[in-house]
N, C-alpha and C positions, 0 to 999 in steps of 0.2 A: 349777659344781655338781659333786658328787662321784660322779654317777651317770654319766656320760658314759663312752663308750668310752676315750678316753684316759686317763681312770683308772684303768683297768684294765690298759691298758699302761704305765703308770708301776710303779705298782704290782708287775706282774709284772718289769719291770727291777730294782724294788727287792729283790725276793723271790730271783730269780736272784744277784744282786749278793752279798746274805748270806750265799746258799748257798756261793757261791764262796770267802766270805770266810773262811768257817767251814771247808772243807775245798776246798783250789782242785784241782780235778782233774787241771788241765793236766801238774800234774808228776806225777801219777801212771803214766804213760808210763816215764818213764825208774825201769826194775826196776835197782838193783843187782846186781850177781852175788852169790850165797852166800859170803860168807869166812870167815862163823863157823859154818854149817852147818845155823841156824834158817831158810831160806832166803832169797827174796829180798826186798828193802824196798827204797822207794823214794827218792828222793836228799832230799826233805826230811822222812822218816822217821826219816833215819840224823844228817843236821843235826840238829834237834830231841832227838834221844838223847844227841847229843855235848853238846849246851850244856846241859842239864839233868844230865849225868852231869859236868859241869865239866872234860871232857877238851880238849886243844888240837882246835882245829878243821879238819878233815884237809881238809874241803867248804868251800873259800869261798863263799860266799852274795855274788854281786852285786849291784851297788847296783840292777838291775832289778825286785829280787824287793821292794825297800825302794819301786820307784814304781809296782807291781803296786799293793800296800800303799794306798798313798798315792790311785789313782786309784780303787780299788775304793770307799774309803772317800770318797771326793767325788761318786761316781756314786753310790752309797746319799744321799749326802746331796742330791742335784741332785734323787735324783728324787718323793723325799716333799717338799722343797720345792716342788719345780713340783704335785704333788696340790693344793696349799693355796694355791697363786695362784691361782685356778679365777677369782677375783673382778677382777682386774687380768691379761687375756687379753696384754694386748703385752709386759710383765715375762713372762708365761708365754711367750711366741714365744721371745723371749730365751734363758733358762733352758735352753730345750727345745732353743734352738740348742745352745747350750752342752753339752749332757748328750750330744747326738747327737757332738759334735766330740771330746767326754771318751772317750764309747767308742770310737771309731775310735782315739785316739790308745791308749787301753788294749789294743785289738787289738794294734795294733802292738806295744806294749812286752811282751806277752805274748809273742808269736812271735819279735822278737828275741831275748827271754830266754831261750824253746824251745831256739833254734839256740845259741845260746852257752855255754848250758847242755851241749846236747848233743855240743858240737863240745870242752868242757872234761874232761868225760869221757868219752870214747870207751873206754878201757880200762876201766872201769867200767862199763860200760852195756851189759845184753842185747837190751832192746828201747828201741828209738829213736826211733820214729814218732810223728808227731803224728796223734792219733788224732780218737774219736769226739768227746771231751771239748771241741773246740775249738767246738762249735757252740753252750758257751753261752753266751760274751760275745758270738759271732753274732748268737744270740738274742736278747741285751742291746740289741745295737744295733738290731738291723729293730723290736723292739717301742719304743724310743727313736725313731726314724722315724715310724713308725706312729703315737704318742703328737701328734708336731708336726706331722705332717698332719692330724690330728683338730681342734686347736688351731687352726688356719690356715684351719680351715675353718668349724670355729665362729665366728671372726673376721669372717671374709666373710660369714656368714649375719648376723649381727649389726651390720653393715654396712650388710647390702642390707635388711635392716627398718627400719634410719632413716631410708636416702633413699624407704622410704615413704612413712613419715611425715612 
């Protein structure tokens, strides 16, 4: 059913997920220094300006930021898929797995890319820290948790009503 609390945390992983996809904040951290005097912008502010202004590209873009990409886009898809299994609970355990192992591995690839990022530009970069911004693929993940504990549980309750019966 689509009222259940685990809806709700799918849901909200999906909504985070978007958000991210639409503007990831994690790189917001790393400020440029001013070179041209409009001040400072952030490293894939100044990317995105190069390739759209068709200049050579001063920022290589690692292949992280390409399975950032790639993972954001499978966790959005994991997790409206798993909403609409509601009817087939053990594909939903599955999925649920899945979606919880997707963000963990996405944590990772995010924070690797942080460091490598940061450790690439060092001469570039005033502020460095990994900030507040990291708590929302956190977030992603404990409501992705949250989602397959509800599942597992519902499961079990569903269980123990037929050996009622």
């Amino acid at each position: 059913m689509l009222q259940r609390i685990q809806t709700l945390y799918l849901f909200l992983v999906f909504t985070i997920d978007t958000l991210l996809l639409i503007a990831n904040p994690i790189y917001a951290e790393f400020q440029m220094k001013a070179g041209d005097g409009k001040g400072p912008t952030t490293v894939l502010m100044q990317f995105w300006k190069q390739v759209s202004m068709g200049a050579n590209l001063e920022l290589p873009i690692s292949s992280f930021k390409f399975l950032n990409l790639v993972f954001m886009i499978l966790i959005a898809i994991l997790a409206i898929y798993t909403i609409f299994l509601y009817q087939n609970r053990k594909s939903q355990i599955k999925i649920a797995k899945l979606l919880v192992v997707s963000n963990v591995i996405f944590l990772l690839v995010i924070l690797v890319d942080f460091y490598l990022t940061k450790r690439q530009f060092v001469e570039l970069i005033s502020l460095n820290t990994l900030g507040f911004q990291i708590i929302w693929p956190v977030l992603m993940m404990v409501f992705a948790s949250l989602a397959l504990i509800g599942i597992r549980t519902d499961e079990k309750l569903v269980q123990s009503m037929d050996r009622i019966r």
